[in-house]
Biopython code that builds the backbone (N, CA, C, O; Angstrom):
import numpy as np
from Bio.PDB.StructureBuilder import StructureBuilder

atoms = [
    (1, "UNK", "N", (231.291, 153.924, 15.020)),
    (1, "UNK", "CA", (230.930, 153.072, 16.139)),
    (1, "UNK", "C", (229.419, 153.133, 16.301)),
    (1, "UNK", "O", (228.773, 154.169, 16.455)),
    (2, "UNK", "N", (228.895, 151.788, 16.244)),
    (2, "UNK", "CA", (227.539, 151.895, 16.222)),
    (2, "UNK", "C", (226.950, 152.093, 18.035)),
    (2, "UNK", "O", (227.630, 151.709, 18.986)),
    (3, "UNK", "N", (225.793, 152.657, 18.152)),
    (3, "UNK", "CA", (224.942, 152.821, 19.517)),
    (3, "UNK", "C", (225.378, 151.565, 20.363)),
    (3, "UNK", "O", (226.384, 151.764, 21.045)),
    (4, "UNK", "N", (224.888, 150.470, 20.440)),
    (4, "UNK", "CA", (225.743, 149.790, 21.421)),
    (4, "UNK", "C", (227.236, 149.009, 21.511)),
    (4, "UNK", "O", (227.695, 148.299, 22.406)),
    (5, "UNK", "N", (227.709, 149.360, 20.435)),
    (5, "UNK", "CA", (229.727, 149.480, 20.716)),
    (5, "UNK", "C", (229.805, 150.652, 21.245)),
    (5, "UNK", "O", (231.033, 150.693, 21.308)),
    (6, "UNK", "N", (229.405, 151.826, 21.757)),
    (6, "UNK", "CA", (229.342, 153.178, 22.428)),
    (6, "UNK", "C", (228.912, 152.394, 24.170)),
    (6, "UNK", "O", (229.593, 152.223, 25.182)),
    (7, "UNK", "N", (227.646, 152.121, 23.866)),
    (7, "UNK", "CA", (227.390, 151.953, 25.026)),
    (7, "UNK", "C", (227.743, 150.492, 26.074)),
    (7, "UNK", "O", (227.335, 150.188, 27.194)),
    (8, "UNK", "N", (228.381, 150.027, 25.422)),
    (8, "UNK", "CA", (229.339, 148.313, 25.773)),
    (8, "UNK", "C", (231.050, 149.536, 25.888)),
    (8, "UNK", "O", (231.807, 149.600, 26.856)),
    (9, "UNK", "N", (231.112, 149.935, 25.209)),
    (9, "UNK", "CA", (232.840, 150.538, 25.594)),
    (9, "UNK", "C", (232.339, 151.639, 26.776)),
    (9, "UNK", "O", (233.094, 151.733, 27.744)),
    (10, "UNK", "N", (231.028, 152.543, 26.771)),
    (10, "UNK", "CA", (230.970, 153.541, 28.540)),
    (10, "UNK", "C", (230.930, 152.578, 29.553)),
    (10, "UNK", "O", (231.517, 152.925, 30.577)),
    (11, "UNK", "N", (230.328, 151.289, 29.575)),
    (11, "UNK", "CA", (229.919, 150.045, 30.268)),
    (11, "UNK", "C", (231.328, 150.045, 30.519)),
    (11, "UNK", "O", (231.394, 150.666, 31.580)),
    (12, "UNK", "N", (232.301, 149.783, 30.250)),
    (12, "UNK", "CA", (233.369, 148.911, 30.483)),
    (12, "UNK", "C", (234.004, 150.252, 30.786)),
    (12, "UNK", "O", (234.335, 150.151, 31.967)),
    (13, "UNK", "N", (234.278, 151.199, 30.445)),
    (13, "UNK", "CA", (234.677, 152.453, 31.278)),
    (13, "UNK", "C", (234.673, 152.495, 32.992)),
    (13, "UNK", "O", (235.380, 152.364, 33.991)),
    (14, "UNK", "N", (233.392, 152.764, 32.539)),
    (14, "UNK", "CA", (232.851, 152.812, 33.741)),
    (14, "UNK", "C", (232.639, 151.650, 35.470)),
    (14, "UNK", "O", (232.276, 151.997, 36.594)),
    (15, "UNK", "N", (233.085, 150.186, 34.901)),
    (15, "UNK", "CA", (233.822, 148.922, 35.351)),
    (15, "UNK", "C", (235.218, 149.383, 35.834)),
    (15, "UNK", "O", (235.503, 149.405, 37.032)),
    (16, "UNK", "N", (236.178, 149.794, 34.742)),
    (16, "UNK", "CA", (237.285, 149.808, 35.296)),
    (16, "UNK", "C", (237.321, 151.294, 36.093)),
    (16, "UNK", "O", (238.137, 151.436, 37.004)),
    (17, "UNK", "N", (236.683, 152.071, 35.834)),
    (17, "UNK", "CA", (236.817, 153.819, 37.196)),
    (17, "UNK", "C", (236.133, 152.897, 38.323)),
    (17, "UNK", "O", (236.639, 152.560, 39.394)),
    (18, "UNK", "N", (235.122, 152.638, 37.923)),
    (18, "UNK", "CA", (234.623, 152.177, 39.446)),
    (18, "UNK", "C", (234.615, 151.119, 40.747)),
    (18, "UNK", "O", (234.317, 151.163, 41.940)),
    (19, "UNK", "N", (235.176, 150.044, 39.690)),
    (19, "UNK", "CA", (235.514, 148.670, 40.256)),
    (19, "UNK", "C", (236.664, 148.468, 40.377)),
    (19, "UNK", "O", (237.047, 148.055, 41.472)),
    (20, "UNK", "N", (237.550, 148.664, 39.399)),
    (20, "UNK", "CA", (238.934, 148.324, 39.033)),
    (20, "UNK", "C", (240.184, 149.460, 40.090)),
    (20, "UNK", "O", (241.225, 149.158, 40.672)),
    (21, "UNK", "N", (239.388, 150.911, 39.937)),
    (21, "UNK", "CA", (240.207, 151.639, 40.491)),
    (21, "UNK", "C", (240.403, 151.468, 42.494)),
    (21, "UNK", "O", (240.150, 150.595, 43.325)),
    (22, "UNK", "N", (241.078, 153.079, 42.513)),
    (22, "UNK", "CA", (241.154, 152.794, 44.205)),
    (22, "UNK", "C", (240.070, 152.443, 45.363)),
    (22, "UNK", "O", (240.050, 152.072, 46.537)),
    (23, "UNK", "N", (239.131, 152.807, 44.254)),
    (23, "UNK", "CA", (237.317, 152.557, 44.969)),
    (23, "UNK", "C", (236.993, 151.972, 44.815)),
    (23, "UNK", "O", (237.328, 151.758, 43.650)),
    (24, "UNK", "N", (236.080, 150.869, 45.258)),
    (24, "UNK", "CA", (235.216, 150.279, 44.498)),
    (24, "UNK", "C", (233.128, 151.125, 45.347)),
    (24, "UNK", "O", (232.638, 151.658, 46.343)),
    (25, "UNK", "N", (232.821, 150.673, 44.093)),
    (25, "UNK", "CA", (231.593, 151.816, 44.065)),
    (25, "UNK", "C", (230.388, 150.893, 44.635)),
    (25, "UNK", "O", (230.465, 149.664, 44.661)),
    (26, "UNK", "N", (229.437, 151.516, 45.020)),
    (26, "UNK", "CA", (228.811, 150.957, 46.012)),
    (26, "UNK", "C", (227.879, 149.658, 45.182)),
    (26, "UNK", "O", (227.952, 148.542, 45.696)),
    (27, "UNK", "N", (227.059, 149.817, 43.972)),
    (27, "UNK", "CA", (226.615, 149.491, 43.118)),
    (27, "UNK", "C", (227.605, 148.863, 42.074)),
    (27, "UNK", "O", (227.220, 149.048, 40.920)),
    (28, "UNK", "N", (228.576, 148.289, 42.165)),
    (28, "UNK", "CA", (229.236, 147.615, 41.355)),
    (28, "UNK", "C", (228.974, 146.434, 40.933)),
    (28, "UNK", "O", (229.443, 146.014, 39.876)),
    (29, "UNK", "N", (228.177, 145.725, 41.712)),
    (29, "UNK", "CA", (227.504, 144.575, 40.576)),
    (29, "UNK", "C", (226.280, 144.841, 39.237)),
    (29, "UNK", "O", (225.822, 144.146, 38.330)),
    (30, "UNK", "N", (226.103, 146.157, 39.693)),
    (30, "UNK", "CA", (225.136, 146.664, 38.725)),
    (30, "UNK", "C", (226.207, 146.938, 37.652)),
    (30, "UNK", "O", (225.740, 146.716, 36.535)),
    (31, "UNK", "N", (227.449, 147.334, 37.624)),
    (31, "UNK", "CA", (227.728, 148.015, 36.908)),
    (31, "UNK", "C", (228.707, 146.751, 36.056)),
    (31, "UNK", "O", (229.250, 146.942, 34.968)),
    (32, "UNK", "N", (228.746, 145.866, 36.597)),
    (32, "UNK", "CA", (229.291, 144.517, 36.243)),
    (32, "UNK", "C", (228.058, 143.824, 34.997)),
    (32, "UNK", "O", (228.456, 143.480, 33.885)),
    (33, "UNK", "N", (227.082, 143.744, 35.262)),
    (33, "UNK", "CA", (225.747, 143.296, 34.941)),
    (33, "UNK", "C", (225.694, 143.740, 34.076)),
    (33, "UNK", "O", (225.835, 143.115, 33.025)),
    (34, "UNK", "N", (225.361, 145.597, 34.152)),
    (34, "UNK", "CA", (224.911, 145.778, 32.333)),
    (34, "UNK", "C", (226.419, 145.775, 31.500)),
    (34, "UNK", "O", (226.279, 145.802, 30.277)),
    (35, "UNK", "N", (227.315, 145.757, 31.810)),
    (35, "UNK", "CA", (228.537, 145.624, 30.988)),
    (35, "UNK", "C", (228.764, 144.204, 30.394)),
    (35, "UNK", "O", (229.441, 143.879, 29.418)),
    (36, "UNK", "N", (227.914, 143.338, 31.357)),
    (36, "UNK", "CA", (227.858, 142.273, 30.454)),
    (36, "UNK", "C", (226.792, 142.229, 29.638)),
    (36, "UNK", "O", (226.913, 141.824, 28.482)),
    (37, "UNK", "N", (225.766, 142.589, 30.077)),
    (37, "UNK", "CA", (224.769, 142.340, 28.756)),
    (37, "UNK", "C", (224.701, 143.638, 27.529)),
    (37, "UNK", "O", (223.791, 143.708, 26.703)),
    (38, "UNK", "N", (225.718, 144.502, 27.603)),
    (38, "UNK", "CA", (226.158, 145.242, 26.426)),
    (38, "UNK", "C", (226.918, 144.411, 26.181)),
    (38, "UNK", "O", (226.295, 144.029, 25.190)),
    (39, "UNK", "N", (228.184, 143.428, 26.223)),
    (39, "UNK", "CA", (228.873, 142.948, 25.460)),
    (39, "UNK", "C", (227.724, 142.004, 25.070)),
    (39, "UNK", "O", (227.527, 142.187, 23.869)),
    (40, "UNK", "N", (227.063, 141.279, 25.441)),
    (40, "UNK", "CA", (226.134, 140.579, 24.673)),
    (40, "UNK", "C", (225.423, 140.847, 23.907)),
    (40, "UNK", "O", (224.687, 139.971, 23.452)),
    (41, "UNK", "N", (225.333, 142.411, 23.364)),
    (41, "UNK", "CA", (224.310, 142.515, 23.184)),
    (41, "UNK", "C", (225.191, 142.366, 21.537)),
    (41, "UNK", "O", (224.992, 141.600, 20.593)),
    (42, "UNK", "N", (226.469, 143.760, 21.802)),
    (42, "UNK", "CA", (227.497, 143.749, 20.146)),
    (42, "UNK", "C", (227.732, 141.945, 20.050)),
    (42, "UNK", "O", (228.051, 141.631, 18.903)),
    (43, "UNK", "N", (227.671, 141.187, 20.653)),
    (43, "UNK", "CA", (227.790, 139.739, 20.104)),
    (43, "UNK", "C", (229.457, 139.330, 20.647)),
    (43, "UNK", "O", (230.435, 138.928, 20.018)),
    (44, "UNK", "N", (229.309, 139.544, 21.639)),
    (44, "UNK", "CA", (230.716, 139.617, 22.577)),
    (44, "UNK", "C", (231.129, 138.189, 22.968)),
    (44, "UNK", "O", (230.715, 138.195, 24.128)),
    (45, "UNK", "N", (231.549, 137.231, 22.829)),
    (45, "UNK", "CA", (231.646, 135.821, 24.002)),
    (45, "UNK", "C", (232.762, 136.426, 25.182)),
    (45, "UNK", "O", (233.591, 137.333, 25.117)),
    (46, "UNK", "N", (232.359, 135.450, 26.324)),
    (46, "UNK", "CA", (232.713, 135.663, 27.257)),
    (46, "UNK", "C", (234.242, 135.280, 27.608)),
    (46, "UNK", "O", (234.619, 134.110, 27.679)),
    (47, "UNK", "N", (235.021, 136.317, 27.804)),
    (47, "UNK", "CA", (236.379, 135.221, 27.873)),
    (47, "UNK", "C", (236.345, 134.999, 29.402)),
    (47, "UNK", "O", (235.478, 135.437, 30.158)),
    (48, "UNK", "N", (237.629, 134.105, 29.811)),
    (48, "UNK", "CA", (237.974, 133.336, 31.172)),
    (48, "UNK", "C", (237.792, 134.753, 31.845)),
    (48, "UNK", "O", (236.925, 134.703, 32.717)),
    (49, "UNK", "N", (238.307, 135.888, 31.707)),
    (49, "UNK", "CA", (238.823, 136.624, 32.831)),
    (49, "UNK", "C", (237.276, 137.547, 33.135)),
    (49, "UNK", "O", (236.716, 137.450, 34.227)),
    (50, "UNK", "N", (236.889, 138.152, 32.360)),
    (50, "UNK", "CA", (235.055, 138.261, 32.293)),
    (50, "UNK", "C", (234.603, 137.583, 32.944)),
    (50, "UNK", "O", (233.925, 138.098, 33.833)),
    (51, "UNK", "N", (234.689, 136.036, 32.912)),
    (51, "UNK", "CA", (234.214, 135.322, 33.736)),
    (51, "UNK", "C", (234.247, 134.828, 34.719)),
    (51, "UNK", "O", (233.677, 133.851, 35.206)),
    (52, "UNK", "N", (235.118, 135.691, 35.135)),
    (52, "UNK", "CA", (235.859, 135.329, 36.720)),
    (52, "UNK", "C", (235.209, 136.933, 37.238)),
    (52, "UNK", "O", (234.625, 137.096, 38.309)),
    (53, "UNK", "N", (235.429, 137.875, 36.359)),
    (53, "UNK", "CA", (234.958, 139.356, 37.197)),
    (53, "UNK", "C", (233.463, 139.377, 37.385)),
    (53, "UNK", "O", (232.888, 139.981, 38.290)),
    (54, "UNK", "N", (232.855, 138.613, 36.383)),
    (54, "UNK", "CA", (231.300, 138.007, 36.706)),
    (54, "UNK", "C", (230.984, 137.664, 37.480)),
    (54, "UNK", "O", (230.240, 138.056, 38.379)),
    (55, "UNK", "N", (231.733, 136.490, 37.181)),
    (55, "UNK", "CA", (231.288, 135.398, 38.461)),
    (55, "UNK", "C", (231.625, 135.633, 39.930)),
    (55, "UNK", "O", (230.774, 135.681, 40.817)),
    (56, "UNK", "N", (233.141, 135.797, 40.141)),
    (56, "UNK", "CA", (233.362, 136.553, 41.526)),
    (56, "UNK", "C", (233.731, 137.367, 42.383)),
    (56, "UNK", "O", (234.752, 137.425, 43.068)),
    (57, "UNK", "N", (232.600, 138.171, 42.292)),
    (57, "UNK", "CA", (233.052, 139.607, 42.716)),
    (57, "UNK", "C", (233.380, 139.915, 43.941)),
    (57, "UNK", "O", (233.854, 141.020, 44.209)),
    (58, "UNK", "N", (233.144, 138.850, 44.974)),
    (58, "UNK", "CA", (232.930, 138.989, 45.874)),
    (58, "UNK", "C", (234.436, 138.417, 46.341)),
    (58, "UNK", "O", (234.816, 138.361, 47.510)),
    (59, "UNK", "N", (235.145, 138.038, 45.259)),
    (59, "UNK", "CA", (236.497, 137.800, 45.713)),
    (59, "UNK", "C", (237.564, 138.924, 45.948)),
    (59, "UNK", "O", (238.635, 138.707, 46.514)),
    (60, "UNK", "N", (237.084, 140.435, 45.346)),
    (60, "UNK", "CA", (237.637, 141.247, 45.062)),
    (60, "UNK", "C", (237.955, 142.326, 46.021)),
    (60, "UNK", "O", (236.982, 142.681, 46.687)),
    (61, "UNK", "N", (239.070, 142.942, 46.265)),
    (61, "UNK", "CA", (238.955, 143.707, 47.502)),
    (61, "UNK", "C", (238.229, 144.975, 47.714)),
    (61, "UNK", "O", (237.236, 145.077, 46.994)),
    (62, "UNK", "N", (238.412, 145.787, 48.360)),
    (62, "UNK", "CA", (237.393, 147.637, 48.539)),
    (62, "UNK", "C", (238.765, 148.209, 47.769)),
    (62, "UNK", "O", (238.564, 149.359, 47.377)),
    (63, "UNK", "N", (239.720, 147.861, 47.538)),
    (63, "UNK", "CA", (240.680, 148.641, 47.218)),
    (63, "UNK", "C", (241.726, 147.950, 46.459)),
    (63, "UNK", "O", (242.339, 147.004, 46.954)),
    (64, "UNK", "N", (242.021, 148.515, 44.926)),
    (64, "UNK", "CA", (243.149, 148.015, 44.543)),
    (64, "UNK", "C", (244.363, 148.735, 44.125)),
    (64, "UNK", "O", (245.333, 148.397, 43.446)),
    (65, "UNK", "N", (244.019, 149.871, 44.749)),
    (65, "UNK", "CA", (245.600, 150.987, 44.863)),
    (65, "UNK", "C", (246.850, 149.992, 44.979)),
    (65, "UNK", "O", (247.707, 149.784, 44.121)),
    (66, "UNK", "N", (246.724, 149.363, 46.413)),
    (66, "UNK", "CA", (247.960, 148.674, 46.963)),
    (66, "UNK", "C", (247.968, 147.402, 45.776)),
    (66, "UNK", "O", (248.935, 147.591, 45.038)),
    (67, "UNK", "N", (247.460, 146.599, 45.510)),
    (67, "UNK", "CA", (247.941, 145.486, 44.667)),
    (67, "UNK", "C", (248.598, 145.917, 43.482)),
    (67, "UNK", "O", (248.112, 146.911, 42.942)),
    (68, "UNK", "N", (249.771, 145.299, 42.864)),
    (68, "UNK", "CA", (250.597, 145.465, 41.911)),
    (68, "UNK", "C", (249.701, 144.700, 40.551)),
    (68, "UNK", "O", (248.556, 144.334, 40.289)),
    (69, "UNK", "N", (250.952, 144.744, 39.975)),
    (69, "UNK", "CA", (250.540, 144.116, 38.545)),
    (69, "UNK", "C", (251.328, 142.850, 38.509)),
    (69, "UNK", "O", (251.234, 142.307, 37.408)),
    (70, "UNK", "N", (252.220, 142.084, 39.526)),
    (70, "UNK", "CA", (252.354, 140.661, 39.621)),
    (70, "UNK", "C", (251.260, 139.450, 39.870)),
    (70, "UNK", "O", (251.232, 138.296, 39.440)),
    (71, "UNK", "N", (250.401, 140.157, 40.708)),
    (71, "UNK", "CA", (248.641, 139.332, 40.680)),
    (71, "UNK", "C", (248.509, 139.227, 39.063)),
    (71, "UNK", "O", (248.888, 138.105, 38.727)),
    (72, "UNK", "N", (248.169, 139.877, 38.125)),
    (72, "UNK", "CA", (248.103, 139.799, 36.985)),
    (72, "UNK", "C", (248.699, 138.896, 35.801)),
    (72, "UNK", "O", (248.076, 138.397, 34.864)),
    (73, "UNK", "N", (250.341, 138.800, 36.147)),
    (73, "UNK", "CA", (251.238, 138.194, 35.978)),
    (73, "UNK", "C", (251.005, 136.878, 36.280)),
    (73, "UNK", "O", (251.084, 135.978, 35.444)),
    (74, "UNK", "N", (250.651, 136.683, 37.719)),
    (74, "UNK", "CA", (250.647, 135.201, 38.563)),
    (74, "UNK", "C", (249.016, 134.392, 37.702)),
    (74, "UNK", "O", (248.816, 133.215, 37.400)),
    (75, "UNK", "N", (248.159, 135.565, 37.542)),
    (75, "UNK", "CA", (247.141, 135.052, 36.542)),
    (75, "UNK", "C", (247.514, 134.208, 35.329)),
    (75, "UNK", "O", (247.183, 133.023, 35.288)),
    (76, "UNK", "N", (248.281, 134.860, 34.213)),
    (76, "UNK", "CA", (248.531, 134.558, 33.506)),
    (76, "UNK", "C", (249.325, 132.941, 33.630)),
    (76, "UNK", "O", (248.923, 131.815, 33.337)),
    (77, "UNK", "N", (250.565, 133.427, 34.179)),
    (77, "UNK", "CA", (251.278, 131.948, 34.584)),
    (77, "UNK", "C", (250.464, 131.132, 34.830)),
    (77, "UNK", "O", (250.690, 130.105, 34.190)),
    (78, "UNK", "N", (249.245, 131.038, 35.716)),
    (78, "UNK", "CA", (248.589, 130.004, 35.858)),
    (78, "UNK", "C", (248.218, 129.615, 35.385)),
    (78, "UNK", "O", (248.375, 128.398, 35.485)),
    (79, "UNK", "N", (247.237, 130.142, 34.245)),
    (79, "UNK", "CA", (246.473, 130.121, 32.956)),
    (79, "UNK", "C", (247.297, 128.751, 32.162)),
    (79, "UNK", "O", (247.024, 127.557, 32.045)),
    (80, "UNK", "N", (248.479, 129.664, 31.687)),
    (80, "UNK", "CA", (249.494, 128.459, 31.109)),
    (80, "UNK", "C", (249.895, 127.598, 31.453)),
    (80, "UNK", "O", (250.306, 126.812, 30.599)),
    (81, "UNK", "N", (250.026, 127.200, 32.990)),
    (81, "UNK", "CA", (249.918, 126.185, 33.663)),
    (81, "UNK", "C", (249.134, 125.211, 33.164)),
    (81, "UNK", "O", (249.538, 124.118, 32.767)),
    (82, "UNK", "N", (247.772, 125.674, 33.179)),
    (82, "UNK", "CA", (246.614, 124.731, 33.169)),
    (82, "UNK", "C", (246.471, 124.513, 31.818)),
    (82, "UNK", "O", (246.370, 123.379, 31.349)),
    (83, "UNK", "N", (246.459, 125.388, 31.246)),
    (83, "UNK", "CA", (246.684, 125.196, 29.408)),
    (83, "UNK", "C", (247.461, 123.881, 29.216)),
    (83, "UNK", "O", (246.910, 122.876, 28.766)),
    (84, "UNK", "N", (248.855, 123.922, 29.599)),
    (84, "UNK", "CA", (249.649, 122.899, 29.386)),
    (84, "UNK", "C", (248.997, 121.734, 29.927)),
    (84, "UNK", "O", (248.822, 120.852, 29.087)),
    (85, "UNK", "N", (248.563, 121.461, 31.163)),
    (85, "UNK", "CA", (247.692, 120.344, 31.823)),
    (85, "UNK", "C", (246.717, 119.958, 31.075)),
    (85, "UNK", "O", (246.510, 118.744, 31.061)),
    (86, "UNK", "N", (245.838, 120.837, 30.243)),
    (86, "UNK", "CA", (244.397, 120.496, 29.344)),
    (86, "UNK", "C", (244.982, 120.131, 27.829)),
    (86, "UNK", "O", (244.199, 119.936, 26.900)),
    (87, "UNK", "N", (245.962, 120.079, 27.713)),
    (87, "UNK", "CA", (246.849, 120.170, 25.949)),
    (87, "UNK", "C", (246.137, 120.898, 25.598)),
    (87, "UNK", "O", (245.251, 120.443, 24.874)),
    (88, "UNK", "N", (246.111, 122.377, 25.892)),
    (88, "UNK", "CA", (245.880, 123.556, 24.961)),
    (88, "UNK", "C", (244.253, 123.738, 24.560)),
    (88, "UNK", "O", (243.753, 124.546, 23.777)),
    (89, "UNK", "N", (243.630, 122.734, 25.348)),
    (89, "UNK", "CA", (242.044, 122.648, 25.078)),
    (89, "UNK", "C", (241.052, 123.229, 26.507)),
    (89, "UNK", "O", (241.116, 123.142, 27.733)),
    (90, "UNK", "N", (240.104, 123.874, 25.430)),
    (90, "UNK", "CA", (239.738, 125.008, 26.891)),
    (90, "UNK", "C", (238.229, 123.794, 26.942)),
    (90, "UNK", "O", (237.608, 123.093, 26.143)),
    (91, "UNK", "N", (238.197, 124.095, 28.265)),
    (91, "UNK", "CA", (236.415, 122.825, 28.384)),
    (91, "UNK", "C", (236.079, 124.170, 29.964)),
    (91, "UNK", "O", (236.681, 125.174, 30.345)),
    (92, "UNK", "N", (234.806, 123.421, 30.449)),
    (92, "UNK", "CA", (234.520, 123.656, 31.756)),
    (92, "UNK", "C", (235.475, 123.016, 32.901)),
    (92, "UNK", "O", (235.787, 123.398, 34.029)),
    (93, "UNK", "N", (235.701, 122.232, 32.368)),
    (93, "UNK", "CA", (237.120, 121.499, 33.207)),
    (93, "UNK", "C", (238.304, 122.424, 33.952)),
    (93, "UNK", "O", (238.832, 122.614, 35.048)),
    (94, "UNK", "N", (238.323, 122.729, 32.968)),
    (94, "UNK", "CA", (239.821, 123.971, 33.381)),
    (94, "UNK", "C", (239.616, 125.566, 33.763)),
    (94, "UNK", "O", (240.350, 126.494, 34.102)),
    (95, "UNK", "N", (238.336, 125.383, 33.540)),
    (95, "UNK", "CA", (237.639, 126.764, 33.895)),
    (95, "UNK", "C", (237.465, 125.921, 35.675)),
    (95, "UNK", "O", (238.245, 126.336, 36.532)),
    (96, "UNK", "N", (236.744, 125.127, 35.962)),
    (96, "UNK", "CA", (236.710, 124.688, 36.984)),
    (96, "UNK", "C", (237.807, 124.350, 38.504)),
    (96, "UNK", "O", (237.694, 124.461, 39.724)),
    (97, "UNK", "N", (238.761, 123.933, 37.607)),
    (97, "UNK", "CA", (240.208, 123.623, 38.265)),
    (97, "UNK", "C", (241.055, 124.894, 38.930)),
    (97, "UNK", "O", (241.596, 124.930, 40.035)),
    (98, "UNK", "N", (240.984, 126.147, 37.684)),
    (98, "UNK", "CA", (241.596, 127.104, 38.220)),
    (98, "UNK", "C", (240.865, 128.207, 39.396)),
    (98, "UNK", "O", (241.461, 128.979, 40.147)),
    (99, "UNK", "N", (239.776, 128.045, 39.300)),
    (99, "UNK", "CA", (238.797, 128.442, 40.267)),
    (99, "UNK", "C", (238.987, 128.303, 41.781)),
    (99, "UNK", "O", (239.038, 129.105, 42.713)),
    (100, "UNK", "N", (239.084, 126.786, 41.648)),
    (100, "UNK", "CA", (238.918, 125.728, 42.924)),
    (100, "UNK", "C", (240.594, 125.705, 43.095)),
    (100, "UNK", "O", (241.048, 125.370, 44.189)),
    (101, "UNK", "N", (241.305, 125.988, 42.238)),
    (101, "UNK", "CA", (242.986, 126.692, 42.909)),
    (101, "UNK", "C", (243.420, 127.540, 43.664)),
    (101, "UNK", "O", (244.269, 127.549, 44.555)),
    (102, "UNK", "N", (242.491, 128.542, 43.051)),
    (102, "UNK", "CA", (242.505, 129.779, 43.508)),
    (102, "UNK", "C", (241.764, 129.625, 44.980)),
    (102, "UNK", "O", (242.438, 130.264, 45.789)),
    (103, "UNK", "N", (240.722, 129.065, 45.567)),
    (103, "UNK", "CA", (240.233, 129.324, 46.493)),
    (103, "UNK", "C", (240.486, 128.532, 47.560)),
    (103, "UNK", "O", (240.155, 128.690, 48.735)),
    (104, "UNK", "N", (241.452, 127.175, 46.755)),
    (104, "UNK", "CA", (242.736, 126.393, 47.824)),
    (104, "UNK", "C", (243.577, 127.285, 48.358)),
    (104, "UNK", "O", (243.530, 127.440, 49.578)),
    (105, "UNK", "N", (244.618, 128.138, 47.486)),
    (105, "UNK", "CA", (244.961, 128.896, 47.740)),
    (105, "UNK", "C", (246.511, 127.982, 47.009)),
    (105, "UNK", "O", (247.701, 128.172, 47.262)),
    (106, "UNK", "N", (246.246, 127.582, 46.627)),
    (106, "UNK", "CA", (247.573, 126.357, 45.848)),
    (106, "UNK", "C", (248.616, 127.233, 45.080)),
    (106, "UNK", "O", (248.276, 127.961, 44.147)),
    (107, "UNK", "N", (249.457, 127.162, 45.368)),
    (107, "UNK", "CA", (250.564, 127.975, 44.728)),
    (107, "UNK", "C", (250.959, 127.227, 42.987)),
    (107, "UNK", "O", (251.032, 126.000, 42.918)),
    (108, "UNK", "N", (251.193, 128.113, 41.649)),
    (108, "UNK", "CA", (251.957, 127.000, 40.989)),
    (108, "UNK", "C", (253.326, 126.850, 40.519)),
    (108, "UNK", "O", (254.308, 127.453, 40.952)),
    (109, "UNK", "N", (253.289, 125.964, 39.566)),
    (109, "UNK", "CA", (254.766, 125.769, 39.504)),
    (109, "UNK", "C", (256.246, 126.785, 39.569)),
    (109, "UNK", "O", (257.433, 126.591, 39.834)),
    (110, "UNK", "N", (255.051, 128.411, 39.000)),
    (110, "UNK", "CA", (255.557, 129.194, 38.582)),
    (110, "UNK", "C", (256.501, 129.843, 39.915)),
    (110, "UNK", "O", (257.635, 130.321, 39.932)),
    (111, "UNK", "N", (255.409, 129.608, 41.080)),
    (111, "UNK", "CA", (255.780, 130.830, 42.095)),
    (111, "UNK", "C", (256.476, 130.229, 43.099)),
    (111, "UNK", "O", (256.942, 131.001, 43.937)),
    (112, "UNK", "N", (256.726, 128.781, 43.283)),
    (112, "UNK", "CA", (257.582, 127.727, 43.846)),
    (112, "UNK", "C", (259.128, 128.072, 43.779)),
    (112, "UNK", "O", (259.702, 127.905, 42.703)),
    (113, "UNK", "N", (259.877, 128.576, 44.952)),
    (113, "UNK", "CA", (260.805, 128.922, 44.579)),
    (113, "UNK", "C", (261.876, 127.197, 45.365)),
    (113, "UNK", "O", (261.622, 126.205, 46.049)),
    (114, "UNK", "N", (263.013, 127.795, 44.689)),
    (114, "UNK", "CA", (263.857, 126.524, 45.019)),
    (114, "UNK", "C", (264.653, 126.952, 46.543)),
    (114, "UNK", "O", (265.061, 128.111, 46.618)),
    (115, "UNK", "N", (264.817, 126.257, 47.446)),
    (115, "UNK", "CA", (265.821, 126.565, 48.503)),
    (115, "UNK", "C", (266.745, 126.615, 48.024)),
    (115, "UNK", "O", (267.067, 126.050, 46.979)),
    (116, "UNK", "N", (267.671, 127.629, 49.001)),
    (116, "UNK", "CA", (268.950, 127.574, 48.190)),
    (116, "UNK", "C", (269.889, 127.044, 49.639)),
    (116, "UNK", "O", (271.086, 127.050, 49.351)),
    (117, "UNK", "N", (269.647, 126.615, 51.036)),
    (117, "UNK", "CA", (269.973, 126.150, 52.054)),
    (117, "UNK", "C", (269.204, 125.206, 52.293)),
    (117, "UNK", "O", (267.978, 125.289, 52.212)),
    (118, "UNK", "N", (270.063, 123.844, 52.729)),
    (118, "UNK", "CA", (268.690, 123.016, 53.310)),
    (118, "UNK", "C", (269.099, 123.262, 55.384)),
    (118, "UNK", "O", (270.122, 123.603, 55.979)),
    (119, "UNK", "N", (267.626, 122.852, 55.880)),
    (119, "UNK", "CA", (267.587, 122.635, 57.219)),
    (119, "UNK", "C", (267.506, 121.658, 57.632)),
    (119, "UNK", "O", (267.484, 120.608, 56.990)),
    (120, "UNK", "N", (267.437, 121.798, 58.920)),
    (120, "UNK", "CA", (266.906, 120.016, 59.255)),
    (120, "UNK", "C", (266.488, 120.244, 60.709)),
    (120, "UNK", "O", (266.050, 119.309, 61.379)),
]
sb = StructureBuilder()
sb.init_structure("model")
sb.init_model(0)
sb.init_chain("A")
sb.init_seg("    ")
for serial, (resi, resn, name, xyz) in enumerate(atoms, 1):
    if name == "N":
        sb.init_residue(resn, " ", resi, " ")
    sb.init_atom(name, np.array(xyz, "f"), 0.0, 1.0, " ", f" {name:<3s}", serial, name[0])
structure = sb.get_structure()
């Protein structure tokens, strides 16, 4: 492992103890920052989910003890959601859409459950 695949994998260590875990650390956009520009540096591209922990951090809570791994799940589903909507073609488009979903707060197809009584 060359000097910065060492120091891009402590980078990203050090993301998930400090950000990811039950804490989040006081300096965590710092620690967001150089983890990205070590992956830039080994010649890393950015995927969607990088680019969401980049971009918004500020969406993220002080604590992710309590959240499960269905948030994760509900990620994914969506993903494929929108995949299917773009025919399988990634643009700024769909990077855009799922963003502006997320901060509707729009449920998708996935998590739509069916009544099983109607009211009136």
């Amino acid at each position: 492992m060359s000097e910065a695949e060492r120091s891009a994998w402590l980078a990203f260590k050090s993301v998930c103890t400090h950000l990811l875990g039950n804490k989040k650390a006081k300096n965590y956009e710092d620690l967001v920052g150089g983890m990205v520009k070590c992956f830039r540096v080994i010649g890393c591209n950015m995927s969607l989910k990088l680019h969401v922990l980049d971009s918004h951090l500020n969406f993220f809570p002080q604590n992710f003890g309590p959240i499960s791994d269905v948030h994760g799940e509900r990620f994914h589903q969506d993903i494929s959601m929108f995949e299917k909507r773009f025919s399988g073609r990634w643009n700024r488009s769909i990077l855009a859409e799922y963003c502006w979903s997320v901060i509707r707060g729009t449920q998708s197809d996935a998590d739509k459950r069916k009544r099983l009584k109607k009211s009136f």
